[in-house]
Structures are given as C-alpha cells and as structure tokens.
BABASE-428060 format. One record per residue (C-alpha): residue in one letter; x, y, z. Coordinates in steps of 0.05 Angstrom, whole numbers, plus 5000, padded with zeros to 4 digits. Layout:
REM BABASE-428060
AXYZ/...
//
This chain:
REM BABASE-428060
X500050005000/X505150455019/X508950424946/X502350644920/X503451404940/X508951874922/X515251864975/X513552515004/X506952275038/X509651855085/X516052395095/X510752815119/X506952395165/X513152205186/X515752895206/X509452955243/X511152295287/X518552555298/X516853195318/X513152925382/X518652355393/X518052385468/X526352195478/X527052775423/X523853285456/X527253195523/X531853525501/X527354185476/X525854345547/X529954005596/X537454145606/X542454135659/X548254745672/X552454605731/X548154535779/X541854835760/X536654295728/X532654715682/X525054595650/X522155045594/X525155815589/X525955915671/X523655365715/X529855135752/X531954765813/X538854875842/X540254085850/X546154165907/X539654245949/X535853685930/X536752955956/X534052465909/X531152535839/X525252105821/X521351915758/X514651735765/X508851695720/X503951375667/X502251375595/X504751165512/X510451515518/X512551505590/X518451065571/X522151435523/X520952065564/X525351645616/X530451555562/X531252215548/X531952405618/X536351875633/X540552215586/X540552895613/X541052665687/X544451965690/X546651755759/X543952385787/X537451985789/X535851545849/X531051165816/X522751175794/X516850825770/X512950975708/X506950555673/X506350485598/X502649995554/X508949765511/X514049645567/X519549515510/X519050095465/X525550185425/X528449625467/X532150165502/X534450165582/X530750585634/X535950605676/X534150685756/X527050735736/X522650175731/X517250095669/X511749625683/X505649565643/X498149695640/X492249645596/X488850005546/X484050345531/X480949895588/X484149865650/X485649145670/X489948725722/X497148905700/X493449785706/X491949555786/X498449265799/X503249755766/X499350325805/X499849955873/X507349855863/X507150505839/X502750825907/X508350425947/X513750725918/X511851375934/X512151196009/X520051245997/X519052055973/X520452646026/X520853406016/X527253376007/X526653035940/X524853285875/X520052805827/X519152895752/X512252645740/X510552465671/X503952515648/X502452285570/X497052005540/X493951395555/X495751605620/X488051465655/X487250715632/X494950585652/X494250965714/X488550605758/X487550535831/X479950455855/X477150765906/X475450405972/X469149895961/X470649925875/X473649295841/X477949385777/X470649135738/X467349625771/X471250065730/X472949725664/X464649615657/X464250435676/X469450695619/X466650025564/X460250395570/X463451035561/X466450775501/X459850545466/X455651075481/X461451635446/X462651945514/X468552505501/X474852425535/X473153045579/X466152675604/X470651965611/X476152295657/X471852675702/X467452005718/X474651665731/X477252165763/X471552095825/X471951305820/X479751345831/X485051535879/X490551655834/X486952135786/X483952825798/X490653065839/X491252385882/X498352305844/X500652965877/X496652745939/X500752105941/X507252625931/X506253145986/X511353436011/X516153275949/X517753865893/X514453645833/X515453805764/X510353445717/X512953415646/X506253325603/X505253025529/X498553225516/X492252765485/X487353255490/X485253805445/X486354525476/X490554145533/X487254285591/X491253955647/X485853665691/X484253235630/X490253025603/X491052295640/X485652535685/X489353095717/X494652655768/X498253215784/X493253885780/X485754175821/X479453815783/X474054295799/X468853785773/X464553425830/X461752795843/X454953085819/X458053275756/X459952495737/X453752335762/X450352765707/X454352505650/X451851815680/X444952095665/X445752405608/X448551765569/X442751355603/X448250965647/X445051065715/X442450285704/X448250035662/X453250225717/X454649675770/X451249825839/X458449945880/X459950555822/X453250735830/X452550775908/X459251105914/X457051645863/X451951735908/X455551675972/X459952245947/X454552715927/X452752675996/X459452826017/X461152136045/X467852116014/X472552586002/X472453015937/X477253075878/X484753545895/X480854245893/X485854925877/X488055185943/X490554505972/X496854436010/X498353755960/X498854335910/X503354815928/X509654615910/X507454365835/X509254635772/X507654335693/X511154335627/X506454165572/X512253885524/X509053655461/X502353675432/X497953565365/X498954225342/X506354175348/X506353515312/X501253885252/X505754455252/X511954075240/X507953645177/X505754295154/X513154635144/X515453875123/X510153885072/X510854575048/X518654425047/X517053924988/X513054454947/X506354254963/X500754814972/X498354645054/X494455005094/X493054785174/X486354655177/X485054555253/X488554235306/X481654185349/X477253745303/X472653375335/X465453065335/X464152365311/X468752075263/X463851905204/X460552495199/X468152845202/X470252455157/X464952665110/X466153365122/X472853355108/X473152845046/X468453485020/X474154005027/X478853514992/X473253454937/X474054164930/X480154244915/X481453654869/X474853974823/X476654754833/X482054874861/X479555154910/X481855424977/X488855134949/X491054904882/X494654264869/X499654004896/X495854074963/X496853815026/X490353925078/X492953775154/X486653665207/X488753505280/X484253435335/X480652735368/X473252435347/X469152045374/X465851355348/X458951205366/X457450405365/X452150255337/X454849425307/X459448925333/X465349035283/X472349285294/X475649905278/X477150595316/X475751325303/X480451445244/X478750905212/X471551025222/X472451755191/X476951385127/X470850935116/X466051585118/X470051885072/X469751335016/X462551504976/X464952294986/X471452134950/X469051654893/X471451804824/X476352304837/X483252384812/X489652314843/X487352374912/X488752094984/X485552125050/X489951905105/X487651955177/X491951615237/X493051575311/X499251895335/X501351225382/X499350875322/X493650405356/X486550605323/X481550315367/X482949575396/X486849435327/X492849355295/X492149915244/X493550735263/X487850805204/X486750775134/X487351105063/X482251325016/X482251474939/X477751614889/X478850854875/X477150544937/X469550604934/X469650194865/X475249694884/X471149534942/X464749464907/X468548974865/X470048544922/X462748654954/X464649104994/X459449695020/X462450195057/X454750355085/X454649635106/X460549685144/X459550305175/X452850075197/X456749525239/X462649995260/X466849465217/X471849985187/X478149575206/X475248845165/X473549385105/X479949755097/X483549005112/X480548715055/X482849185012/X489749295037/X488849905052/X489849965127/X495950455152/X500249985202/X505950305238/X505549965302/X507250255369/X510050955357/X512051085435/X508251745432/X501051945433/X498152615415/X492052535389/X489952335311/X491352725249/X488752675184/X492852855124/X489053035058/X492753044987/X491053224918/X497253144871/
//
C-alpha cells in the first residue's frame, strides 16, 4: 500500500511522528548547567539542594520520556516508576527507573498492579526530593487505583460503556477521576511534601491539564454530581454496577472525600511543562510538507465530533480542491488535527480514524489523484492493529468489486475488516508517543 503513494506522503506523516518523539523532545525543554536542572525558558531547581531525583508516571510515551531523561540526568537519578502499555519500546534501558505495564484503553489487572507498586513507591518520597512526573497520554487507563469498596470491573464496565455510548474524553476522565484515587490530583496527593515537576505530552485538544490522564498532578473542579450527570445524560445510571453507582451517590452526599480542589496544601509546590502536543506535531507536517513544494494549509488542530460524519466533512474540502482548486491549488496538502469520537452502533472492529476513512469513501468516489489519510499518533486506532486507513477516488469501486459496501460496514462499526480487505489499512505499530489523531489530505 505504501508504494502506492508518492515518497513525500509518508516523509510528511513521518515528520509529524518525529516531531513529538517523546526521547527527542527531552531535550527541547529539559537541560542541565552545573548545577541548575532547568524545564522550559525559567523553571529551575538548584540540584546541590535536593536529595533524590525520582521519575514517576503513566502513559504511551512515558518510557522514552525516561530515556531522554536518563540522558540528561544519569546517575543523578535515584530511581522511579512509570506505567506504559508497551514496556519495550525501542528496546532501550530505563535506567534506575522501573517500566511496568498496564492496559488500554480498558484498565485491567497489570493497570491495578503497576499503580499499587507504583502508590508504594511513593512511600520512599520526602520534601527533600524532587520528582519528575510524567503525564502522556493513555495515562488514565494505565494509571488505575479504585477507590475503597470499587473492584477493577467496577471500573472497566464504567469506561466500556463510556466507550459505546461516544462519551468524550473530557466526560470519561471526570467520571474516573471520582471513581479513583490516583486521578483528579491523588498523584500529587500521594507526593506531598516532594517538589514536583510534571512534564506533560498532551492527548487532549486545547490541553487542559485536569484532563490530560485525568489530571494526576493538577485541582479538578468537577464534583461527584458532575459524573453523576454524564451518568444520566448517556442513560448509564442502570448500566453502571451498583458499588459505582452507590459510591457516586455516597459522594454527592459528601461521604467521601472530593477530587484535589485549587487551594490545597498537595498543590503548592507543583509546577507543569506541557512538552509536546497535536498542534506541534501538525505544525511540524505542515513546514515538512510545504518544504516539498506542496500548497498546505493547517486546517485545525481541534477537530472533533464523531468520526463518520468528520470524515464526510472533510473528504468534501478535499473534493473541493481536486474539482476547483479551491481554497488551494494542486499540489495540496490539507492537515486536520484534533480527536473524534465513534458511536457504536454494530459489533465490528475498527477505531475513530478508521471510522472517519470509511466515511470518507462514497464522498471521494471517482476522483483523481487523491488520498485521505487519517491516523493515531501512538499508532493504535481503536482495539486494532492499524493507526487507520487511506482513501482514493478508487477505493469506493475496488471495494464494490470485492462486495464491499462501505454503508454496510459502517452500519456495523466494521471499518478495520473493510479497509483490511482491501489492503488498505495504515500499520505503523507502536509509535511510543501519543498526541491525538491527524488526518492528512492530498491532491497531487
């Protein structure tokens, strides 16, 4: 599939990939003079007065994160704990710090255990220490440590309903956030009295930090009655299991303690980096694109909505161009960041990109010398193999050949079997970083 396209595509989407390499951009804001450990333009601890230096955290790209600051720091750190999903990314050594793995997107067994060791751990921590929290995407599933009377399917039936009804990441977080004691500041809860400095590779559009892996390290000014209404709102409140719903309960009634609010003591001696994010991996395709003569233009790096329907939407802009020219001539290269959401409505397999591909098929049918590339930044669409999917104004008759109806499979949320048999599934595999999905539109 990938011989299909000219060269330059896939320089492009991989620019995008590289410029959010989590070990790569370590080295963009962290840096060590003497003895002054410096973050961003002016954050900087004066390391003759610190003890130990820890690593802690969850998410994709938590291990090459520890890479890159095992590269910076070296023996200067006295060891860690971070969670990530693909514990041998790159094969490289973590050093002092210890990876251990969780699931995703659901948390599971390995998500409880890696958190305990990881709640443990922290009992080691004084205020004489500084710890580097790393908070990337991926982050909330990794990251899980029910709350007193909840059992881990307590919570994997909570976020699989989540899931199916097309709950946004924002609704998903702050229900996990009051179900958890890790999430919604418990992280820097767990911390208190160390210095923190939480290093963040963002997964959510506009990055607002008491979203981004659930907020581990920041105030959560959402309530108990807040989850409960996106409980409602879905139609969960008799889907849920009856320890979830009792405790929502319970803490409306203020039987349990709320979320890290601003003010708190566990606060005050936190400060965050965001270090990477899906505009900054858009950007760097744009320049990389416009660098190989094509006519670009950034569309948004805060799409969202449900993938179909976006994928329509923007399969029509592509149409435009390819028939008028029209808002860029060709060679153009259209660049849409952002994160949808997939409604299920069937019992296929696929994700969101894919899902927006397959919308995008009828839209695109006929045309010349086009391609419609959306894929996840970690390079994991959904529960599948694929990081999404290409479109051409061929694919809607080659698959019609083979019996193929893209209404079919969209009907049964079967995007990844569709764009399978026709070989036209995008497979990277694990790319050790995770800022949302981008979808890369060409007419050559």
């Amino acid at each position: 599939m990938q011989n299909e396209f000219p060269d330059e595509f896939w320089e492009i989407i991989n620019s995008s990939l590289q410029s959010v390499n989590p070990q790569k951009i370590i080295f963009q804001h962290v840096r060590k003079d003497g003895q002054k450990l410096i973050f961003g333009e002016s954050k900087a601890y004066d390391l003759s007065e610190i003890e130990n230096i820890y690593i802690v955290g969850a998410g994709k790209a938590a291990a090459g994160l520890v890479n890159g600051l095992n590269q910076i720091l070296g023996e200067r750190i006295t060891g860690g704990l971070v969670i990530t999903k693909h514990d041998n990314y790159e094969c490289e050594p973590a050093g002092k710090v210890l990876v251990k793995r969780g699931n995703h997107p659901v948390p599971g067994d390995e998500s409880i255990e890696s958190s305990i060791a990881l709640a443990d751990f922290t009992h080691i921590i004084t205020e004489k220490d500084l710890v580097i929290c790393l908070v990337t995407g991926g982050g909330s599933a990794l990251m899980t440590l029910p709350a007193e009377g909840l059992s881990l399917f307590d919570l994997q039936i909570t976020t699989g309903l989540l899931l199916e009804c097309g709950a946004t990441i924002n609704e998903m977080n702050t229900i996990r956030k009051h179900l958890d004691l890790i999430k919604g500041g418990g992280l820097a809860r767990l911390l208190f009295p160390a210095q923190i400095m939480a290093l963040i590779l963002s997964d959510v559009i506009g990055n607002p930090l008491e979203i981004i892996a659930s907020g581990p390290t920041v105030a959560d000014e959402s309530t108990f009655l807040d989850a409960w209404k996106i409980i409602q709102r879905y139609g969960l409140a008799e889907k849920i299991s009856e320890p979830v719903r009792q405790y929502l309960r319970k803490g409306m009634e203020g039987g349990v303690p709320e979320t890290v609010k601003a003010g708190s003591q566990f606060l005050q001696k936190v400060d965050h980096l965001i270090v990477g994010d899906n505009r900054q991996a858009c950007r760097a395709a744009l320049q990389k694109s416009r660098d190989l003569g094509f006519n670009s233009l950034l569309l948004t790096s805060s799409l969202h909505g449900e993938a179909r329907n976006a994928g329509i939407f923007l399969s029509s802009i592509l149409r435009e161009i390819a028939e008028t020219g029209n808002p860029i001539k060709r060679p153009a290269c259209i660049i849409a960041g952002g994160e949808t959401t997939g409604r299920i409505r069937g019992r296929g397999l696929g994700g969101r990109n894919q899902e927006m591909a397959l919308g995008a098929v009828k839209e695109l049918a006929g045309l010349r010398n086009v391609a419609f590339m959306p894929i996840a930044t970690d390079g994991e669409d959904g529960p599948t193999d694929a990081a999404g999917a290409v479109v051409t104004g061929n694919t809607y008759y080659k698959g019609l050949g083979l019996s193929l109806d893209p209404e079919i499979y969209l009907a049964n949320n079967d995007s990844w079997h569709y764009f399978r048999n026709l070989g036209a599934s995008i497979i990277t595999g694990p790319t050790g970083t995770n800022v949302n999905d981008i979808c890369f539109m060409f007419a050559y």
